[in-house]
C-alpha positions as CSV (number, residue, x, y, z in Angstrom):
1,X,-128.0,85.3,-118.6
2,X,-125.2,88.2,-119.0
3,X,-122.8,86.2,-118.5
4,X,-122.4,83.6,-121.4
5,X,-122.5,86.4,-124.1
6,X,-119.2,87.8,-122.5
7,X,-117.4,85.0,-122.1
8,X,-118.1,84.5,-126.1
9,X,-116.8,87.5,-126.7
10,X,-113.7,86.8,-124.8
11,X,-113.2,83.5,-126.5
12,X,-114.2,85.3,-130.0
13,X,-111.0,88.0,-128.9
14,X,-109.0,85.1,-127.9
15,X,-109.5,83.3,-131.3
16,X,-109.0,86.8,-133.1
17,X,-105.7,87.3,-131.2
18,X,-104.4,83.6,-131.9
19,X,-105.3,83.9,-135.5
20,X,-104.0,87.3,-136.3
21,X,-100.5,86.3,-134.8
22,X,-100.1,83.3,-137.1
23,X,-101.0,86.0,-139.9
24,X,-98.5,88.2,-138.9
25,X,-95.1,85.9,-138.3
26,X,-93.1,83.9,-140.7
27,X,-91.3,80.8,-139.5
28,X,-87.7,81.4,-140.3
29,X,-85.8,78.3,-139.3
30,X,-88.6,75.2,-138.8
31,X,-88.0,71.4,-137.5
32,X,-86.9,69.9,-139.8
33,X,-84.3,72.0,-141.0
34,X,-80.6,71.3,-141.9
35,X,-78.2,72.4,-138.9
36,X,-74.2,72.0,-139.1
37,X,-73.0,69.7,-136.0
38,X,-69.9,69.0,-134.0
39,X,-70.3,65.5,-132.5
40,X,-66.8,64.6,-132.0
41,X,-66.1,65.7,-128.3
42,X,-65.6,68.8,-126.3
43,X,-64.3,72.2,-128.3
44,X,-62.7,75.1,-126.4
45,X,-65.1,77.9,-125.6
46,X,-63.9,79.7,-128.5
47,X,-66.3,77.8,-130.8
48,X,-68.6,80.5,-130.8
49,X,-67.1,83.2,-132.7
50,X,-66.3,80.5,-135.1
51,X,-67.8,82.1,-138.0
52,X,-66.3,79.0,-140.8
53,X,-67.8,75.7,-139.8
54,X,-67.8,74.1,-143.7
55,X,-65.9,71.4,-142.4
56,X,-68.8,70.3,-139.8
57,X,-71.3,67.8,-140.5
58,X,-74.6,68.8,-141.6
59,X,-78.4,67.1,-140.6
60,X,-81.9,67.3,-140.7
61,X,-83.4,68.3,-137.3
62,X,-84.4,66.6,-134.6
63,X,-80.8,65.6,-134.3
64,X,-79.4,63.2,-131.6
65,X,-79.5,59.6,-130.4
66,X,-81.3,57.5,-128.5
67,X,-84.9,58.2,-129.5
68,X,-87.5,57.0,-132.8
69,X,-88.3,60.6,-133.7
70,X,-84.2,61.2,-134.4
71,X,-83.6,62.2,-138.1
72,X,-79.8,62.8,-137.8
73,X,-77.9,60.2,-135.6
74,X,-75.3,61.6,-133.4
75,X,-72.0,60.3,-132.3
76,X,-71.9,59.9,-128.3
77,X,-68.0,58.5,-128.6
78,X,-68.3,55.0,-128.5
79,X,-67.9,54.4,-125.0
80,X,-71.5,54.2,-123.4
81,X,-70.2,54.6,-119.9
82,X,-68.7,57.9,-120.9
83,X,-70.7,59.6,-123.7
84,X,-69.9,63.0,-124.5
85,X,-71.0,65.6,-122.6
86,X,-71.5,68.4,-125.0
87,X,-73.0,68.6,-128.8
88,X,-72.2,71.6,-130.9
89,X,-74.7,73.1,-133.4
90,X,-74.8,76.2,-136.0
91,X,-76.8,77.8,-138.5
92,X,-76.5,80.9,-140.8
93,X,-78.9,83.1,-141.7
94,X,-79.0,86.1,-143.5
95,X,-82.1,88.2,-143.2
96,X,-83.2,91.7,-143.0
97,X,-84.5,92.7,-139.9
98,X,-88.1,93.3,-140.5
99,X,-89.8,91.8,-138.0
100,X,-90.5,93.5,-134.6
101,X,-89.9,90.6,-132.2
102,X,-88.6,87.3,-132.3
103,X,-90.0,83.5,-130.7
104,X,-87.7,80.7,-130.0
105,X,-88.8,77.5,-129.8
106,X,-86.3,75.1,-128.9
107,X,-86.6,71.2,-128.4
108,X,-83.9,70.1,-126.2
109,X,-82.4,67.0,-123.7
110,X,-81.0,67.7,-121.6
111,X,-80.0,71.3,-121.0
112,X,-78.9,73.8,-124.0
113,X,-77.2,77.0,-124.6
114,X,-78.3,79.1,-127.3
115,X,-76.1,82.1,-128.9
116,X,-76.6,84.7,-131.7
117,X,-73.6,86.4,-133.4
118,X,-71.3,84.5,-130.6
119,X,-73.7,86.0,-127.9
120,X,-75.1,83.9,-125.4
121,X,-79.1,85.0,-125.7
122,X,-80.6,82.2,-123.4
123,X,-80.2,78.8,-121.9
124,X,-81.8,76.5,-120.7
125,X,-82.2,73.6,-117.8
126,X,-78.4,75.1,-117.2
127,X,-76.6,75.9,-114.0
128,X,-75.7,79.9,-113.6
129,X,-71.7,79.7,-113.8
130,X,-69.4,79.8,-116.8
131,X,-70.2,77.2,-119.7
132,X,-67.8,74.6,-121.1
133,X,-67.6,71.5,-122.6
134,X,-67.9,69.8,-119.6
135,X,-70.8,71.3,-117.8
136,X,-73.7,69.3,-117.5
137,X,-77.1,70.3,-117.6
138,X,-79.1,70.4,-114.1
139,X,-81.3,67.8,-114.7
140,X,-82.8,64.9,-116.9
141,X,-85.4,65.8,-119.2
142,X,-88.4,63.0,-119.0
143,X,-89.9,61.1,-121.8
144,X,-92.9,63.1,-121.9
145,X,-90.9,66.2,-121.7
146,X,-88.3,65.6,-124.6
147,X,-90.8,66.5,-127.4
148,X,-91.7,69.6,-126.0
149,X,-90.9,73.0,-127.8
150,X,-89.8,75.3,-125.3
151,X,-90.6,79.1,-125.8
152,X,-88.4,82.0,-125.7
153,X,-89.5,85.9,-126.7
154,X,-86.5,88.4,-127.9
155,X,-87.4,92.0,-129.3
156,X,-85.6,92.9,-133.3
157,X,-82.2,94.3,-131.0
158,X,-81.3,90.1,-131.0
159,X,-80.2,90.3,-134.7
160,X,-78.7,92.6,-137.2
161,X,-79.3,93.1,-140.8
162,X,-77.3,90.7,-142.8
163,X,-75.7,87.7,-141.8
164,X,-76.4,86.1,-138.8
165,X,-75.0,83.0,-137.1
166,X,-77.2,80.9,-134.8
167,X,-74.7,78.5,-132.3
168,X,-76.3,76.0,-129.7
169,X,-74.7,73.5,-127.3
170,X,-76.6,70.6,-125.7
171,X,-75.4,69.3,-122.5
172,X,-76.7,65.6,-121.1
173,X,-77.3,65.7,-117.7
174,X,-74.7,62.9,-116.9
175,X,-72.4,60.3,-119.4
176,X,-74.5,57.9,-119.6
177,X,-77.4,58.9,-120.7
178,X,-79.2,56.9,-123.1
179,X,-80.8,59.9,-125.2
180,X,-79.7,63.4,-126.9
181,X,-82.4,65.2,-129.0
182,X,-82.1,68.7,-130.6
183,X,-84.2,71.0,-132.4
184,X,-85.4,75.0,-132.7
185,X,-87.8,76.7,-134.7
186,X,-87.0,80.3,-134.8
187,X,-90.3,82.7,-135.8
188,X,-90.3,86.1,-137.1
189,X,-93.2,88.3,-135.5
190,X,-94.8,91.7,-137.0
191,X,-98.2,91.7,-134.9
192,X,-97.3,94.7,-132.1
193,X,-99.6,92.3,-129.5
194,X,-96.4,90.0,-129.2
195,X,-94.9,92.6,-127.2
196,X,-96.3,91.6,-124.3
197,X,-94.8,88.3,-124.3
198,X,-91.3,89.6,-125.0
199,X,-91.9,91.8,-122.2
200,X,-93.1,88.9,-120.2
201,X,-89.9,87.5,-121.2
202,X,-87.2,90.4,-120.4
203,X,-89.2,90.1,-116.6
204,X,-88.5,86.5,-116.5
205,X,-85.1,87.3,-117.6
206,X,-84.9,90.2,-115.5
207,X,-85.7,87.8,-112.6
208,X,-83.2,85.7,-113.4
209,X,-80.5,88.4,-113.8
210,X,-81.5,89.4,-110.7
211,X,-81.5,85.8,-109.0
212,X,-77.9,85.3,-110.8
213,X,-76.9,88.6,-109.2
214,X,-78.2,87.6,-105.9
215,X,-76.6,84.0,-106.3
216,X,-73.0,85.7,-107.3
217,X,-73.4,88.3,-104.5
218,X,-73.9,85.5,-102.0
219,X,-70.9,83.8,-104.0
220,X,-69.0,86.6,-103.8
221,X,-69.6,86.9,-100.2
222,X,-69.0,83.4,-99.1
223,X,-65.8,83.3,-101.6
224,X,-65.1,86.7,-99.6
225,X,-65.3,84.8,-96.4
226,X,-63.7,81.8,-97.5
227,X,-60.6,84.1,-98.7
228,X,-61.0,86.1,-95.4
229,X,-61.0,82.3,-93.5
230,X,-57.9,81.3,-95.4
231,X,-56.4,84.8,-94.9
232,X,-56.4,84.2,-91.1
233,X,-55.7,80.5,-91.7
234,X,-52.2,81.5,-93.6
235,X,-51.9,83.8,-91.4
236,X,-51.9,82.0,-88.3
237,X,-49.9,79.2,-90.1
238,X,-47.7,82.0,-90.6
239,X,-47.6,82.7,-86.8
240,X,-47.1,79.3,-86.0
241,X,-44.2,79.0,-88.1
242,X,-42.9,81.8,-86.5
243,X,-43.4,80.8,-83.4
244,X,-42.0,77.9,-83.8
245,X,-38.7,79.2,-85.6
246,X,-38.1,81.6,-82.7
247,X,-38.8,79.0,-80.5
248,X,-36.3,76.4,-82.3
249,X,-33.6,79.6,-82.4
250,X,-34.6,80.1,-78.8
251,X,-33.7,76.5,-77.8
252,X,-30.9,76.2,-80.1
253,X,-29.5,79.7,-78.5
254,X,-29.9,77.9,-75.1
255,X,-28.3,75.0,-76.1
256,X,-25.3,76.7,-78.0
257,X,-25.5,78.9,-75.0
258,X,-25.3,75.6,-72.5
259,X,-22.5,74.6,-74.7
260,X,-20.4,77.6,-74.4
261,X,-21.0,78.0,-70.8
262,X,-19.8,74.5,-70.4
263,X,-17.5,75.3,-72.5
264,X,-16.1,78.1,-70.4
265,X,-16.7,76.5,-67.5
266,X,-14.8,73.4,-68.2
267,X,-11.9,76.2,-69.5
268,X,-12.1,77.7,-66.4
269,X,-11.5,74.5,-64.2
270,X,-8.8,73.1,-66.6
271,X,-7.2,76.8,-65.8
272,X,-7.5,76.8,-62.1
273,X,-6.7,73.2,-62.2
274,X,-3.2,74.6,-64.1
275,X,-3.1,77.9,-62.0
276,X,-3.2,75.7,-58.8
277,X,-0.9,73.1,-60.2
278,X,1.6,76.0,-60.9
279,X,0.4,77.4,-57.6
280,X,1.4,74.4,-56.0
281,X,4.7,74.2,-57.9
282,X,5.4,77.4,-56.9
283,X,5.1,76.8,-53.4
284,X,7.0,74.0,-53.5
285,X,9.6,75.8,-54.9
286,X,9.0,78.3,-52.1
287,X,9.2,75.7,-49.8
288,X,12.6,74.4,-50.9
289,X,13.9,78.4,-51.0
290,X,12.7,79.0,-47.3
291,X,14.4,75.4,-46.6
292,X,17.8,76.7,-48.8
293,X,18.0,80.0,-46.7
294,X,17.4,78.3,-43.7
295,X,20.1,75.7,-44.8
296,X,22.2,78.6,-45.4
297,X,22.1,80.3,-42.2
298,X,22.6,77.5,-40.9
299,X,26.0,77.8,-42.2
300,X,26.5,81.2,-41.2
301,X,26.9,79.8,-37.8
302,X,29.7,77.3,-39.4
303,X,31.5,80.5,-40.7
304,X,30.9,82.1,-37.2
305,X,32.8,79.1,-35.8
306,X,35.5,79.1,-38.3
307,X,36.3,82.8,-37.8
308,X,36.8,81.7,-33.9
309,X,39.2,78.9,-34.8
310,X,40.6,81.1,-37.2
311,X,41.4,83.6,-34.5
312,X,42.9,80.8,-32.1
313,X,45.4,79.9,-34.6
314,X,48.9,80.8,-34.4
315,X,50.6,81.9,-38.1
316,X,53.3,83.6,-39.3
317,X,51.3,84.7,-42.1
318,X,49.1,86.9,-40.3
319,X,47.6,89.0,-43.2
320,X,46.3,86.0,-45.4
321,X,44.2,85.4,-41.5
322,X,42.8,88.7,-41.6
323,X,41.6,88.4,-45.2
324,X,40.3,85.2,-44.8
325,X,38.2,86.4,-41.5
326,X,37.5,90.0,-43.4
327,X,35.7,87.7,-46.0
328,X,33.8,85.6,-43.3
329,X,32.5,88.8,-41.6
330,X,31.5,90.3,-45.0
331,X,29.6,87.3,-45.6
332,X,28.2,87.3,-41.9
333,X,26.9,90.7,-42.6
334,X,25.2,90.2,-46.0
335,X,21.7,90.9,-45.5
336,X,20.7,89.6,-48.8
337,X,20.0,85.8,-47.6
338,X,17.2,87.5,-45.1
339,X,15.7,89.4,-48.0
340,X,15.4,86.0,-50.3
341,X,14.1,84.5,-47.3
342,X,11.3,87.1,-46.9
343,X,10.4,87.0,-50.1
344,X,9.4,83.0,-50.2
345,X,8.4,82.8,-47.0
346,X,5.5,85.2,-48.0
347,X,4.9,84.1,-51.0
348,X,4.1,80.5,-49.0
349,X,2.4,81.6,-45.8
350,X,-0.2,84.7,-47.9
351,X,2.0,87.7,-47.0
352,X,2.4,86.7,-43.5
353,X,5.3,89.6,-42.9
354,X,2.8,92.0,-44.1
355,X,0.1,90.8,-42.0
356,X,2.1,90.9,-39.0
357,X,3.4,94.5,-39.5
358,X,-0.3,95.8,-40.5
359,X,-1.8,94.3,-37.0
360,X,1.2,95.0,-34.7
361,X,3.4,98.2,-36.4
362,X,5.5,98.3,-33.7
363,X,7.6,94.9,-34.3
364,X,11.2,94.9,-35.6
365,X,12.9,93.2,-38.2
366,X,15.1,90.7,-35.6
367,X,11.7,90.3,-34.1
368,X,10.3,89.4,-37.1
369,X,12.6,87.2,-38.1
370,X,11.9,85.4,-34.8
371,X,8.4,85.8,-35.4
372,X,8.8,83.8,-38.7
373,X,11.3,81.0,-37.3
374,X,8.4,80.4,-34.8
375,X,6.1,79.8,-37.3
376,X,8.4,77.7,-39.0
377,X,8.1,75.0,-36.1
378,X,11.9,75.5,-35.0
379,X,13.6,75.1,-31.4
380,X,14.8,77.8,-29.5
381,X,18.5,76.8,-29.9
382,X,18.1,76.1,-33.6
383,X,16.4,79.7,-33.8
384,X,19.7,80.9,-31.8
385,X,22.4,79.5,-33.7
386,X,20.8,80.9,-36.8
387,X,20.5,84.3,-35.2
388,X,24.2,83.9,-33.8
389,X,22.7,84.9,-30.3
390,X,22.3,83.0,-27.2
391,X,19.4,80.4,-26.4
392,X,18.1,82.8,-23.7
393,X,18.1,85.8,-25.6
394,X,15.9,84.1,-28.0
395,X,13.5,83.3,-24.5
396,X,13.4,87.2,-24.2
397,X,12.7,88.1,-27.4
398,X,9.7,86.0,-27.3
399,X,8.8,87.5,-23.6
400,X,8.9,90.9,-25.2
401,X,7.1,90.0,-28.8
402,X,4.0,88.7,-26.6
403,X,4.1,92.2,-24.9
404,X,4.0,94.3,-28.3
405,X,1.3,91.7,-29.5
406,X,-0.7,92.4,-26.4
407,X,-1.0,88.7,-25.1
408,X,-1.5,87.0,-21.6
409,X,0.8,84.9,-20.2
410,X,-1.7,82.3,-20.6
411,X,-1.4,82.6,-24.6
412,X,1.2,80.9,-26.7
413,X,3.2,82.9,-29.0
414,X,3.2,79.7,-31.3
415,X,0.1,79.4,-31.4
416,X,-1.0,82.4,-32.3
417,X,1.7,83.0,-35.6
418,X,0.7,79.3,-36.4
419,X,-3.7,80.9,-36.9
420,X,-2.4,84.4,-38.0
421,X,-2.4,83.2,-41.9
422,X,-3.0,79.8,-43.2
């Protein structure tokens, strides 16, 4: 029985409150009041701090297209598969600030951004990121919803004394939609209650601030990771450009070093082809020397002979005989043919005089000259007549060269001058 006197006591406050709030606030802008409009496209963010918009249009509110309760027609641009996405709106007031709070009330479709004194105060049905004339609004407003008057609660901060300047943008939610509708009632508040809804509204706001600041922290963070993720991307495209340039030098440094050793290589053979061409002259040349000497000892044995016949013959010049067989003797003695000889026969047979003196020191010259006449495939009387000696001195020369050289009976001499040196 308690009960229903309360609860008309609460209705009786709630009726109180109501009625003293509609006492206590003016309506400052109301539907139906004149706005300036942009409906000719997209404008540069800058629009806002324009502060000189006599050259806009200028309509009754609800403005748009698309709907029956439209006072002001819109242009969408003409092409109803790509309407504009953005309408621009403005309004100047000039006021003193008397009033302790503020209520918007905003009538909107899709989405809309509201500014005072190019500050943006509130939006609405709008993504959190950076506004322009191509953002669209997050979602289509229903046909039940478009009439609505939305409510937003500001304390006296939101304006100064003076003149103010009121901008809005309207976004669709996509080009083709078939309706636009805009309109705001602004109301001017002195009861202190209406506090409580401004507060109400700073919390909402302050929970969006602080879902914005949670959304750009994660956006931050993921951006962070996606910069960290490209960092090591470049980075290791980096690597494998390196890579790969050091491995191109690397296998153009082989090949350029292939090249050159190839290079050097085939150098090398065309000059030991040349050195043993040369070579080979050479020892032809040696070969027709040691052949020449031999020739000329040969001949030696002539002059030997001659001297003898010279001897035998009878003359009355007897001194022109003498110098003749003085000349033959000086020639017979002339040790200079043996030297030439020497000197080509080592150069043919790799140093085989050296070779011979270094493995048996005790040999003499004579017996190296038979030695080397040995080697050169002669016979013993050919050996003999070049050595002006008898053929069986040359047979004991031989019998006393295998002694110094330490061989058997059983070993030939020839043999082994012929494997001494190649």
């Amino acid at each position: 029985m308690n009960k229903l006197p309360l609860l008309k006591k609460i209705l009786f406050l709630l009726l109180f409150f109501r009625i003293s709030l509609l006492f206590s606030q003016d309506l400052i802008i109301k539907d139906h009041d004149y706005w300036s409009y942009y409906d000719k496209g997209g404008l540069e963010n800058d629009w806002v701090e324009l502060a000189d918009f006599s050259n806009w249009k200028s309509g009754k509110s609800p403005l748009g297209y698309g709907d029956d309760k439209i006072i002001t027609k819109l242009d969408f641009g003409g092409n109803k598969q790509r309407k504009h996405v953005t309408k621009y709106f403005k309004k100047t007031l000039n006021f003193d600030n008397n009033y302790i709070a503020y209520e918007f009330k905003i009538q909107r479709d899709d989405g809309a951004v509201v500014y005072v004194n190019g500050k943006e105060v509130f939006r609405d049905n709008m993504p959190n990121s950076t506004i322009s004339n191509s953002t669209f609004a997050l979602s289509t407003i229903k046909s039940k919803q478009e009439h609505l008057f939305k409510q937003h609660f500001f304390d006296n901060s939101i304006f100064k004394k003076g003149k103010n300047i009121i901008s809005v943008s309207i976004h669709q939610s996509y080009r083709t939609s078939s309706d636009c509708i805009f309109s705001l009632e602004l109301i001017g508040h002195n009861n202190p209650d209406i506090l409580s809804f401004v507060l109400e509204n700073k919390d909402i706001k302050n929970q969006e601030l602080e879902s914005k600041i949670k959304d750009l922290n994660a956006k931050f963070e993921y951006e962070k990771i996606v910069l960290q993720k490209q960092s090591l991307e470049s980075t290791n495209y980096n690597l494998k450009v390196l890579v790969s340039l050091i491995s191109l030098l690397f296998i153009m440094a082989l090949i350029g070093y292939y090249f050159i050793l190839e290079n050097v290589k085939k150098n090398n053979v065309e000059k030991n082809e040349e050195i043993a061409i040369i070579k080979a002259k050479n020892t032809q040349k040696d070969k027709e020397m040691i052949t020449l000497s031999t020739n000329l000892l040969y001949h030696k044995q002539y002059f030997k002979e001659i001297k003898a016949d010279l001897k035998g013959i009878k003359t009355e010049d007897r001194a022109l005989t003498r110098a003749i067989i003085n000349q033959i003797d000086y020639v017979l003695e002339g040790d200079e043919d043996w030297k030439i000889l020497k000197e080509h026969f080592n150069a043919v047979y790799n140093n085989f005089y050296d070779t011979l003196i270094a493995k048996h020191p005790t040999i003499t010259e004579t017996e190296l000259r038979h030695c080397m006449f040995i080697k050169l495939h002669l016979h013993t009387k050919e050996i003999a007549k070049i050595l002006l000696i008898d053929p069986r001195s040359v047979q004991t020369a031989r019998y006393r060269i295998k002694k110094k050289m330490n061989l058997s009976e059983e070993e030939d001499l020839r043999d082994y001058l012929l494997n001494l040196v190649e």
